[in-house]
N, C-alpha and C positions, 0 to 999 in steps of 0.2 A: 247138369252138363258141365258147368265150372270147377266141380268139384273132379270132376274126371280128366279135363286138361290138366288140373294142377297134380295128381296124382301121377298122369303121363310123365310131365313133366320134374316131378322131382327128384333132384340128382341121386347119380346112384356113385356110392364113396366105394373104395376097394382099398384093400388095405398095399402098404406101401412096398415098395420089390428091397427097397432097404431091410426091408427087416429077415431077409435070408441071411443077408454077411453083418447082422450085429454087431455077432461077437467077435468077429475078426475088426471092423471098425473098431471099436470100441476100442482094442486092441493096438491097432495102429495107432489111435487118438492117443492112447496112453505113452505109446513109447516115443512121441515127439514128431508124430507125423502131420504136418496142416493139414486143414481144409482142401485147399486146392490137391496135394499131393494124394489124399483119399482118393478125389472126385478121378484124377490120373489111373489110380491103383484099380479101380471098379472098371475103368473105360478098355483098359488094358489087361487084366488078369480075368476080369467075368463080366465083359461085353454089355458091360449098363452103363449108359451117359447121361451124366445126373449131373446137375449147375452143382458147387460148392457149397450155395447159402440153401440148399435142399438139404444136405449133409449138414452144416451147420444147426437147422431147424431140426432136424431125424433126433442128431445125437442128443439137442438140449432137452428133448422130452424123457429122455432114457435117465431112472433111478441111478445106476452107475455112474453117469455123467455128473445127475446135479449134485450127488453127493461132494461128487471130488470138486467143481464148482466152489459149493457152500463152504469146504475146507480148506482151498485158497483163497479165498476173500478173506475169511475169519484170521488165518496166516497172514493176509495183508494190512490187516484194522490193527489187528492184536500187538504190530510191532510198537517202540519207543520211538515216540514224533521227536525233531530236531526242538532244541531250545533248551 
C-alpha cells in the first residue's frame, strides 16, 4: 500500500514553455539584452510571465550559452595582471 501512495505521489516534471523562443533568447542574450528586459520581451511579445532568475537558470544550462560563458572568463584570466 506504501508503495502505491508514493507512486501517486511522485512528481510529475514537464518540460519548460522556454524552450519554444530558445533561439530567439538566446538571440536577444547575445545582442546585449538583460535578463530582466528578456523576462519584459516574453511578457509582452508571447504572453509568458517568467521571473528573470528563470531565464537566468533556462539560459545557463543551454551549450550556446556556456560556451560563450567559458570564453569570456578565459578572456578574463588570460589578460596581463598590473605590476
Amino acid at each position: 500500500m506504501r508503495t502505491n501512495i508514493n507512486i501517486c505521489q511522485k512528481r510529475q516534471y514537464r518540460p519548460s514553455q522556454l524552450i519554444r523562443f530558445r533561439a530567439e533568447l538566446v538571440a536577444l542574450r547575445k545582442s546585449g539584452a538583460s535578463y530582466p528586459q528578456l523576462a519584459l520581451w516574453l511578457q509582452n511579445k508571447k504572453r509568458l510571465r517568467v521571473a528573470h532568475t528563470t531565464i537566468i537558470r533556462f539560459l545557463a544550462q543551454l551549450p550556446e550559452v556556456i560556451n560563450e560563458n567559458k570564453f569570456r572568463e578565459s578572456k578574463k584570466t588570460s589578460g596581463t595582471g598590473c605590476g
